[in-house]
C-alpha positions as CSV (number, residue, x, y, z in Angstrom):
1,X,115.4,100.0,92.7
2,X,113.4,98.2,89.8
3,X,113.7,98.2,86.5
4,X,111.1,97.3,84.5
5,X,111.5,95.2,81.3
6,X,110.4,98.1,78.5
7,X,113.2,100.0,80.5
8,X,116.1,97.7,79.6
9,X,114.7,96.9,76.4
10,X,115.0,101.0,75.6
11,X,118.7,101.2,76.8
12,X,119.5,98.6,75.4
13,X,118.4,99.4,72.0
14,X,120.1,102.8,72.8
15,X,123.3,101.4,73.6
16,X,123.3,99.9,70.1
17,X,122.3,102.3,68.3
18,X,124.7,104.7,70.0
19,X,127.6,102.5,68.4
20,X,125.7,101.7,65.6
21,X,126.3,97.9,66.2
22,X,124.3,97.0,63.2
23,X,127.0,99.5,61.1
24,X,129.9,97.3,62.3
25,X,132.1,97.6,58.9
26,X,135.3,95.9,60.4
27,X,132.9,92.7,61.7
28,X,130.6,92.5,58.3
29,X,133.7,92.7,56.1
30,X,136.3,90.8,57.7
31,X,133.9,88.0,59.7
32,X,132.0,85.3,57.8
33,X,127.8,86.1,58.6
34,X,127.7,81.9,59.5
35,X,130.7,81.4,61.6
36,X,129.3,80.9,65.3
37,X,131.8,81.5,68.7
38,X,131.9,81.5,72.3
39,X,132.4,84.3,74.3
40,X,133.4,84.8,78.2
41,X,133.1,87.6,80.3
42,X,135.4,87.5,83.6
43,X,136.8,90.0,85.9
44,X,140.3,91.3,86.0
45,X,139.8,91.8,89.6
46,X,138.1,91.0,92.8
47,X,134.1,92.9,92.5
48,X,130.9,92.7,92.9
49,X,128.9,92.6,89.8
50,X,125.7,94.3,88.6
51,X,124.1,94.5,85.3
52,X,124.3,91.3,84.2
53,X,120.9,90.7,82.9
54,X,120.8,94.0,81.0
55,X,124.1,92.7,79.1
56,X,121.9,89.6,78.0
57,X,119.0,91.6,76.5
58,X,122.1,93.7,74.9
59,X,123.5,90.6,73.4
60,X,120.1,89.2,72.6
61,X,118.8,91.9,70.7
62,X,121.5,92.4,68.7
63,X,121.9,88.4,68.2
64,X,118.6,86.2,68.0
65,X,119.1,82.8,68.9
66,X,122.1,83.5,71.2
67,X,122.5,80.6,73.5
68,X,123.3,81.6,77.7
69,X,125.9,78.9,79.2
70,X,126.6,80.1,82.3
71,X,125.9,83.1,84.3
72,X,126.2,84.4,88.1
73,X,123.5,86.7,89.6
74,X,124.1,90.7,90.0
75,X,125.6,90.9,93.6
76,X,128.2,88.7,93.0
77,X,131.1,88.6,94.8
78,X,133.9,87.2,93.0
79,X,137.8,87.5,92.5
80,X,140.1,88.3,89.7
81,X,139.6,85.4,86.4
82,X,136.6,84.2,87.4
83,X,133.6,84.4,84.7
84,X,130.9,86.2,84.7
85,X,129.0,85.4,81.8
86,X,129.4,82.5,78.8
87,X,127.5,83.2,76.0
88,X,127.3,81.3,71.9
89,X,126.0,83.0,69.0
90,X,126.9,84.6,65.9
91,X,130.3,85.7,65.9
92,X,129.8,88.7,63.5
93,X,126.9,89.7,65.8
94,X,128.5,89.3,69.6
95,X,131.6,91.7,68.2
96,X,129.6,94.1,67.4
97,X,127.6,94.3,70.4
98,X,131.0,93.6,72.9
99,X,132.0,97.3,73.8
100,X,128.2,98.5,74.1
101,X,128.1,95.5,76.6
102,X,131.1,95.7,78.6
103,X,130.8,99.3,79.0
104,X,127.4,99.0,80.7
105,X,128.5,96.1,82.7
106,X,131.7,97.5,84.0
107,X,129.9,101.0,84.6
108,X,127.2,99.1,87.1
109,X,130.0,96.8,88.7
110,X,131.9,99.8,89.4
111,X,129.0,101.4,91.5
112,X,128.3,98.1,93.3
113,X,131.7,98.0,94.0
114,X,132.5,101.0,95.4
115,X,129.2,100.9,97.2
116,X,130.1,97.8,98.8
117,X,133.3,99.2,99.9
118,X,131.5,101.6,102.1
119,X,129.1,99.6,103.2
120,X,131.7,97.7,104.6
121,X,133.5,100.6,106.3
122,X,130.0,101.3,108.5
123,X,128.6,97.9,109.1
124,X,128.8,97.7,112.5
125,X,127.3,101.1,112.9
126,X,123.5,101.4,112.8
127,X,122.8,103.8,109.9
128,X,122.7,103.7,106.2
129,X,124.3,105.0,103.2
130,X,122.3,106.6,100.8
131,X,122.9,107.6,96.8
132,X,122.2,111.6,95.3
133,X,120.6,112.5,92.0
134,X,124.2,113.2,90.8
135,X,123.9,110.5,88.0
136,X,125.0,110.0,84.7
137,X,122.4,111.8,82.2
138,X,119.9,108.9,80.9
139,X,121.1,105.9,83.5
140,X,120.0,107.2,86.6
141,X,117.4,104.0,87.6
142,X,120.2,101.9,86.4
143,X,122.8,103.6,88.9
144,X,120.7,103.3,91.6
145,X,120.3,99.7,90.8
146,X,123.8,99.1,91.1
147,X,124.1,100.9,94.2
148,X,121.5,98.7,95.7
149,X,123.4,95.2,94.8
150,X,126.1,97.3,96.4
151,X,124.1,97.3,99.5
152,X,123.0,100.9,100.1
153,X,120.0,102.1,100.0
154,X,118.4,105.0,97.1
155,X,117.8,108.4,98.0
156,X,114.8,110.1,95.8
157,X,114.8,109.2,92.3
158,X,113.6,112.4,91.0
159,X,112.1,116.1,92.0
160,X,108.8,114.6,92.6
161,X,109.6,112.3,95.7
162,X,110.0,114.9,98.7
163,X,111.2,118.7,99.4
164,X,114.8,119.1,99.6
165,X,115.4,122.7,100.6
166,X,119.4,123.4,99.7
167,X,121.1,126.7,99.9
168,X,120.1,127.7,96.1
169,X,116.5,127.7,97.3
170,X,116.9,130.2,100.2
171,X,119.1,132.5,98.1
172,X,115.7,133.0,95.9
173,X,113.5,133.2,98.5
174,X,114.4,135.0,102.2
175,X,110.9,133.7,103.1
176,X,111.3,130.0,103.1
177,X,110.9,129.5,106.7
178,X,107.7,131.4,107.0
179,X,106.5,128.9,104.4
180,X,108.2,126.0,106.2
181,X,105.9,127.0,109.5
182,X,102.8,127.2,107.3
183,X,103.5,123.4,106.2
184,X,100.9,120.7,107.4
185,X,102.5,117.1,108.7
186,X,101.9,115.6,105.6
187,X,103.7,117.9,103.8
188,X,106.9,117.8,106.4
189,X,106.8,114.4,106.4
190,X,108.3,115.0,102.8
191,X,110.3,117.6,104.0
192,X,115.0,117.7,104.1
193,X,116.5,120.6,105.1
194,X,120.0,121.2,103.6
195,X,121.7,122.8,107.0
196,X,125.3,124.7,106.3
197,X,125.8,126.0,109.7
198,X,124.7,125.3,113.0
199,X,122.6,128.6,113.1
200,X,120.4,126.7,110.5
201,X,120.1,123.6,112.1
202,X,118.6,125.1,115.4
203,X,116.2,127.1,113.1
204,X,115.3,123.6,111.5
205,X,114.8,122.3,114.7
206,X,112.7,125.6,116.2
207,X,110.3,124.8,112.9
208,X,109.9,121.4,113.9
209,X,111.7,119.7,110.7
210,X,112.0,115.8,111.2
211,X,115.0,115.1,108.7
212,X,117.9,117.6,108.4
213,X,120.6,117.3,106.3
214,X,124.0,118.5,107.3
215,X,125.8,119.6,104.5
216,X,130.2,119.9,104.0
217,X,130.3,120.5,107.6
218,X,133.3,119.0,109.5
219,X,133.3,116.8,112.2
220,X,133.5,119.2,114.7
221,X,130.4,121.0,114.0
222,X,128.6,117.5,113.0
223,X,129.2,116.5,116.9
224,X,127.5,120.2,117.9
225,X,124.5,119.6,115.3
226,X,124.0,116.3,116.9
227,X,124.2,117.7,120.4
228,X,121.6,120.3,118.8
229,X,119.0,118.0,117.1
230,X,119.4,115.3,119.7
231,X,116.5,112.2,118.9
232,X,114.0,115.5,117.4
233,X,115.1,114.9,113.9
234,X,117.1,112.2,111.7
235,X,120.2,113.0,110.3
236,X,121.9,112.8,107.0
237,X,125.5,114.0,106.0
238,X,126.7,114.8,102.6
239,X,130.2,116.1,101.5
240,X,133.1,115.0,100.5
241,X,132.8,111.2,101.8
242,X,134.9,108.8,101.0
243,X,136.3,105.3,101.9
244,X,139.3,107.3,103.9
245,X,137.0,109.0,106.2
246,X,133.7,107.8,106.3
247,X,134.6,105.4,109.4
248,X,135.2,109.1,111.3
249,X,132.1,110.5,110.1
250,X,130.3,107.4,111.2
251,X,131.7,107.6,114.5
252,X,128.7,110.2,115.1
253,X,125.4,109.2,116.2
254,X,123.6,110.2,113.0
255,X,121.1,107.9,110.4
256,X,122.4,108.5,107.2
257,X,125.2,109.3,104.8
258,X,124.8,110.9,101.0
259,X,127.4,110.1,98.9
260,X,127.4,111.5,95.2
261,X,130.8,109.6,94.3
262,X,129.2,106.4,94.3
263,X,127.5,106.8,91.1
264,X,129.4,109.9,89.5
265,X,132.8,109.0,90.1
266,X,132.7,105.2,90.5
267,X,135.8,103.9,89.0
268,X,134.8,101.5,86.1
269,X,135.4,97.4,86.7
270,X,138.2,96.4,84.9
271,X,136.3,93.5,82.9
272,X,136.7,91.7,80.0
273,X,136.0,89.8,77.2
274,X,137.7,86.5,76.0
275,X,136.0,84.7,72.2
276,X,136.7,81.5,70.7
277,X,135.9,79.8,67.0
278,X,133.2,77.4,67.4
């Protein structure tokens, strides 16, 4: 996933704003404007970090001439104490930027570390582990970063990027397979089918679909869609996934795995930050 620089600029400034970092009352009354400081970032525990360079615009747009000492590069692997990020600059102005910063940075290494917990689970199999569109509101490219320096891979990014039939869509219309038949290859080269029951994934397969998603079924029924679709289509599962029993649901023969926890329910990194008087 790539993020372009207007993009972190913008959430950046958002970030800001949203605290009103330039509103700080308790740093403009009780710090001196001129007194300058050091400030560390480091982990409270063993991750893998993402988002660092999105801190440093934070910091930098909200203090000019702040001055980078050291740094490590998102998809880091590193333990509990070590630093992340030393920055100098205005004392009044890194304060007031701190929570905006370390939100967004333990946010992202809490994706890329979850993500790179289930990578691990699976990486002898040959398959890959995808992302969803359950993201936050507003941070979606930015999740999807993070997942990447994880080591998975990005499912679509938005509406636009393939057909992805799900149960909602044939409860509006009880003609969608007639219109899945009138398709052209192009267009079923862009096509998932959300399968619930195995009576759908041998219609899937009758209409010639190439990528069929099997949704909240167990592992029983995953083995007989597998055993139904065979080499005709590639697989994705989706439901309920987690680092307990993904290595089961990986023992299957199938091409990918859809997990929506990995950006909605990511537990944040517990990082933090240490300043000192300069």
């Amino acid at each position: 996933m790539k993020i372009t620089k207007k993009e972190v600029t913008r959430l950046a400034a958002n970030l800001l704003k949203e605290d009103k970092a330039y509103k700080d009352i308790t740093s403009n009354y009780f710090i001196d404007n001129k007194q300058q400081a050091k400030a560390t970032i480091f982990s409270n525990e063993s991750i893998i970090v993402a988002g660092i360079d999105f801190v440093i615009e934070l910091f930098k747009r909200n203090c000019k001439n702040i001055k980078i000492l050291s740094k490590l590069k998102d998809g880091s692997k590193i333990k509990k104490k070590e630093n992340i990020l030393i920055i100098q600059g205005n004392g009044r102005k890194i304060l007031s930027a701190e929570r905006a910063a370390l939100n967004l940075l333990q946010h992202l290494s809490g994706i890329s570390t979850l993500t790179g917990k289930l990578c691990e689970k699976i990486k002898k199999k040959k398959l890959t582990i995808l992302d969803t569109r359950k993201t936050t509101p507003g941070l979606r490219k930015f999740e999807k970063y993070a997942v990447s320096i994880g080591g998975a891979k990005n499912h679509r990014l938005d509406l636009s990027e393939s057909y992805m039939l799900k149960d909602n869509h044939l409860i509006l219309n009880n003609k969608i397979y007639e219109k899945i038949a009138k398709m052209n290859n192009k267009q079923k080269k862009r096509l998932i089918l959300e399968c619930d029951n195995l009576i759908q994934v041998k219609k899937a397969i009758d209409l010639n679909v190439k990528y069929i998603l099997l949704d909240n079924m167990n592992i029983k029924n995953i083995k007989k869609a597998k055993k139904i679709i065979g080499k005709k289509a590639k697989i994705e599962v989706s439901g309920g996934i987690n680092l307990k029993n993904i290595t089961k649901i990986s023992s299957v023969d199938i091409d990918f795995i859809s997990i929506g926890a990995i950006t909605h329910s990511a537990p944040a990194a517990n990082i933090s930050l240490d300043i000192q008087k300069i």
